[in-house]
N, C-alpha and C positions, 0 to 999 in steps of 0.2 A: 584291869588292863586287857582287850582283848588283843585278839593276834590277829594281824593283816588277811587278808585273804588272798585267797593263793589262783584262784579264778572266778572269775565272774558271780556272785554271789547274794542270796534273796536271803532276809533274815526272818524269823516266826517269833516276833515278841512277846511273849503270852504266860502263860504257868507250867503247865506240864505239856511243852511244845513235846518231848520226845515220845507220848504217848501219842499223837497226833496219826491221823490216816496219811497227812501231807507228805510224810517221811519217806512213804511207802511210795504215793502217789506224784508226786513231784518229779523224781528222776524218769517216770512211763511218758506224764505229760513233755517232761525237757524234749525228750526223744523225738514225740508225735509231732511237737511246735518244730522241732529241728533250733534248738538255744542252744546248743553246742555243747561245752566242757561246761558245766556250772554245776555251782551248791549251792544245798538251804541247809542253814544254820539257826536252830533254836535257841534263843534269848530269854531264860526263864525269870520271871519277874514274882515276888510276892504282891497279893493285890495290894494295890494302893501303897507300894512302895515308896523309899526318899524321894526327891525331886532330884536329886546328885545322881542317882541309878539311873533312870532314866536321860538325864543329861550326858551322861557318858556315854551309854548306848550309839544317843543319836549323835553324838560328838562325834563318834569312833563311824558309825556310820557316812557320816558329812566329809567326813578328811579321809579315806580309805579307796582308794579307788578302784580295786575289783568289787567293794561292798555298792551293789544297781538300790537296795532299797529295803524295805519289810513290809510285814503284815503286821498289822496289832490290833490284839484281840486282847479284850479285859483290862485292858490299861490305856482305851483313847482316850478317856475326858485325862485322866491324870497325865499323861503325856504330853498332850499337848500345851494342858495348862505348866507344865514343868518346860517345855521345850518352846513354847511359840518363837521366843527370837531366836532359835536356831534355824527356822524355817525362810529362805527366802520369800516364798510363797507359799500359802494355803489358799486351798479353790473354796468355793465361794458354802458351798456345803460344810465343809470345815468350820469356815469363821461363821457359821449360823450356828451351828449344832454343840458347835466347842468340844469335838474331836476329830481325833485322827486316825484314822483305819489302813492310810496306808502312806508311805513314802518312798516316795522315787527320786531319781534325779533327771532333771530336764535341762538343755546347755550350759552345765556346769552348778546349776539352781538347785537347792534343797528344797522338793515340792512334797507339802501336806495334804492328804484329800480323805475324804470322808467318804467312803463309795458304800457304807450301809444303806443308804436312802434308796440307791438302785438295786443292791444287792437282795437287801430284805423285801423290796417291793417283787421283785422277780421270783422270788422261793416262794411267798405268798399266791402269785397270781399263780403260781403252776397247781394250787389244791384249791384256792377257792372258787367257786361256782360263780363265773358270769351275771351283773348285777347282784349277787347277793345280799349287799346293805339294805338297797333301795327294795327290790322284794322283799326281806325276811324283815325288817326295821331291827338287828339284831346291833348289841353291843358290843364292845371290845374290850377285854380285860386282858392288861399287859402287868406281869409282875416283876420287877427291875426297873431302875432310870439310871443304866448308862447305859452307854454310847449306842448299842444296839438297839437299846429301846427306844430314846431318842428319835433314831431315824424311823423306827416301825411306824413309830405313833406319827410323825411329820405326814410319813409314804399314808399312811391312814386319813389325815385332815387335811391333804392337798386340794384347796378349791377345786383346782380343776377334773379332780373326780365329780365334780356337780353333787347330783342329789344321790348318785352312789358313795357315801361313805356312812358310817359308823354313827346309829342314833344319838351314843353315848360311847364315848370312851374313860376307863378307868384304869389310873397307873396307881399302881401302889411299889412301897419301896422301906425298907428294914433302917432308913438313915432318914432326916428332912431335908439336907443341904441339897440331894443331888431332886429332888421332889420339887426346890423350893429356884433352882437352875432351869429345871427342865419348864418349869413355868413362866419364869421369866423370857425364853425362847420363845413359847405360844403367847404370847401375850404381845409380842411384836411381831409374831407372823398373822393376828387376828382372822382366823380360817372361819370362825362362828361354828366351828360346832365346842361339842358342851363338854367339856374337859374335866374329871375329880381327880382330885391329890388324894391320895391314902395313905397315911403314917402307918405301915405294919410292921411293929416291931416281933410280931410273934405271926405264926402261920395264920392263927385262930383269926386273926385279923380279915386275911386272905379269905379263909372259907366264909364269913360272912358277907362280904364282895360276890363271890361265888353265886353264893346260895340267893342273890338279887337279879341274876342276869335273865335276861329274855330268853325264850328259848335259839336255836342257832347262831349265838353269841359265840366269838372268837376269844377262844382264853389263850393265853402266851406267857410260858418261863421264859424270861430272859436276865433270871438273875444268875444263873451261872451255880447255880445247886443240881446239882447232879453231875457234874463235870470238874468244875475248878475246886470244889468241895462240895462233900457228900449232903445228900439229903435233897427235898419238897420246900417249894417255899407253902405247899398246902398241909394239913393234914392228914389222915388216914379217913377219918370221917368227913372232909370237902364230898359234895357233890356236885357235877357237875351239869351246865343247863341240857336240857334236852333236845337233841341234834347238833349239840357244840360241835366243834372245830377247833381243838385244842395242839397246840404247837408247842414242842420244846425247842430253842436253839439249838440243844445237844444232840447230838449223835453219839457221845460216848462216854463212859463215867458209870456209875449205879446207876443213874436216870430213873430214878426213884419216881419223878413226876408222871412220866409217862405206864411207869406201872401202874399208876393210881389209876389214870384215865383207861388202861386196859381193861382194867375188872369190871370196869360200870361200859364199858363201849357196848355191848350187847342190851343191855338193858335199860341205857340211856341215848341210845343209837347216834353215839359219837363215829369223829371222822377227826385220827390222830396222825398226825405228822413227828416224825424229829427233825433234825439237822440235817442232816444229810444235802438237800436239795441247796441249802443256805449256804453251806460250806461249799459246795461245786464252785456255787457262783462268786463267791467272795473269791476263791483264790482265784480264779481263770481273770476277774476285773483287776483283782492285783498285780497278778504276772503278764497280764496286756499291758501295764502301765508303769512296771518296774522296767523290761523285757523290748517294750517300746516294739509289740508286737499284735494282730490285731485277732482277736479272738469274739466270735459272735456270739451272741449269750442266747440263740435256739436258733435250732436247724439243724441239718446233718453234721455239721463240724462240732458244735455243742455236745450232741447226741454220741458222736464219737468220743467227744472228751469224758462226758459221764461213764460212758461205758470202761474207758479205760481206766477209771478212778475205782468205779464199783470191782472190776478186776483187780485190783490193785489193796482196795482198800481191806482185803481179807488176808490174813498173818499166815 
C-alpha cells in the first residue's frame, strides 16, 4: 500500500533507485525549471517482478493525484506488458517497441511513452563522429534486449539514416524470449539492414561476438551488469575491436565493463563512454513530460542543466 502524496510528485521505478545521482540532482533541477514544492520518490522493483507489483505501482500512481508520473528504468518491457490496460494511452513508440520509459498524466489520461528511442539516439550522437557507419562500414554490438536496447538498436536501423547506419548489427541476450520479441519487432519494421540474434547464456558467448567485429565497431552493455547487479556481460579475456567505441549504460555500480575496456583503451585505441550523458537526457525528457514543461535537449539551457547535474551528481 503506498501513501498519498503530499505534493506534486515524480516517481523512479527502478532497483536501487536510492543509490541513484536523480536523488541528489532532481531537487537543483526542480529549482533551475522553477516546479515548485515537489518530490521524487523511489519505487524499487526486483527484476522481472509479479505482474501484481507493478500493477499496484501504476494503480496507486493512476488514482493519486499529487502522483504527475515516473521514470522506469529496468522493468519497461514488464511493465507494460503487466500494465497496458491501465494505460489510457500509449504513444506510438511504446506500442512498437513494447515498453514504457515513462508515464505521465495528460487531461486526466494515464499516458505510456517510450522516450529511449530519442533519449539513446541523443547520448549516442553527442560521442559518435559524423557519418561514422557509412565511412568506417563498422558494426554494432549491443549486449541486452530490453527496453534500452530495443530502442538503441531501432535509433541504429532507422531508414531514414540512409546509408549511414550499421553494416551489421548484433544483439546478444542471456534469455531467448526477450531475443526472440525483440525480432519479431524488426521484422515488421523491415529497415533491411542485417540483424543476429545471439543466445548467450555465458559471457564466453559475448567474447566470441567480440572477437568478429570490424575494427571501429560500436560495442554496448545494456544489460544492466554493473549497476543493477554486479559483474561483465564479457569476460576478462574479451577483446575488443580496434578503434571501438564501447558504451556502458551505466554510470554507477562496479561497472566492471568499463574497467575491461580501460585497460585495452591504450592499446587497442578505444573511445569509452558511460551513462552519464544517457541519463541527463532520459530524465530532462521525462520531467518535460511529467512537469508539462519544456526543456531543450542542447543549447545553453541543456548545457546549464548538465552542468547542474555534474554539480550535483558528487556526494
Amino acid at each position: 500500500m503506498y501513501a498519498r502524496a503530499q505534493k506534486p510528485t515524480i516517481y523512479f521505478i527502478g532497483v536501487t533507485t536510492g543509490k541513484s545521482s536523480i536523488m541528489r540532482v532532481f531537487p537543483e533541477w526542480a529549482r533551475s525549471l522553477r516546479l515548485g514544492d515537489c518530490d521524487i520518490v523511489g519505487m524499487d522493483f526486483a527484476p522481472h517482478s509479479p505482474a501484481e507489483d507493478y500493477r499496484e505501482a501504476v494503480s496507486f500512481i493512476r488514482s493519486d493525484e499529487n502522483s504527475l508520473g515516473a521514470l522506469v528504468t529496468t522493468h519497461k518491457v514488464d511493465l507494460l506488458h503487466a500494465c497496458r490496460d491501465l494505460f489510457d494511452d500509449i504513444d506510438p513508440h511504446a506500442s512498437l517497441l513494447g515498453e514504457v520509459s515513462s508515464i505521465s498524466k495528460r487531461n486526466g489520461k494515464l499516458v505510456g511513452h517510450a522516450k529511449d528511442p530519442i533519449t539513446s539516439g541523443l547520448a549516442l550522437e553527442a560521442f559518435l563522429p559524423s557519418g561514422h557507419w557509412q565511412r568506417r562500414g563498422a558494426e554494432a554490438f549491443v549486449m541486452g534486449a530490453g527496453g534500452s536496447s530495443m530502442a538503441l538498436v531501432w535509433h541504429l536501423m532507422k531508414p531514414e539514416q540512409g546509408a549511414n547506419r550499421p553494416s551489421r548489427i548484433v544483439v546478444a541476450n542471456r534469455s531467448a524470449p526477450r531475443l526472440a520479441a525483440m525480432e519479431r519487432v524488426h521484422a515488421r519494421l523491415g529497415t533491411g539492414i542485417h540483424v543476429e540474434y545471439v543466445l548467450a547464456p555465458q559471457p564466453e558467448r559475448n567474447d566470441q561476438v567480440l572477437a568478429g567485429l570490424e575494427p571501429h565497431s560500436l560495442v554496448v552493455n545494456a544489460t544492466g551488469l554493473g549497476k543493477d547487479a554486479p559483474g561483465s556481460p564479457l569476460t576478462d579475456d574479451a577483446v575488443f575491436p580496434e578503434h571501438g567505441l564501447v558504451w556502458d549504460f551505466n554510470y554507477r555500480g562496479d561497472l566492471l565493463f568499463l574497467e575491461q575496456a580501460r585497460k585495452q583503451a591504450a592499446a587497442r585505441r578505444l573511445h569509452i563512454e558511460d551513462g552519464w550523458v544517457y541519463f541527463v537526457h532520459g530524465w530532462t525528457q521525462v520531467i518535460a513530460e511529467v512537469f508539462h514543461v519544456d526543456i531543450p535537449s542542447s543549447g545553453p539551457r541543456f548545457e546549464e542543466l548538465s552542468r547542474i547535474a555534474a554539480a550535483a551528481r558528487r556526494p
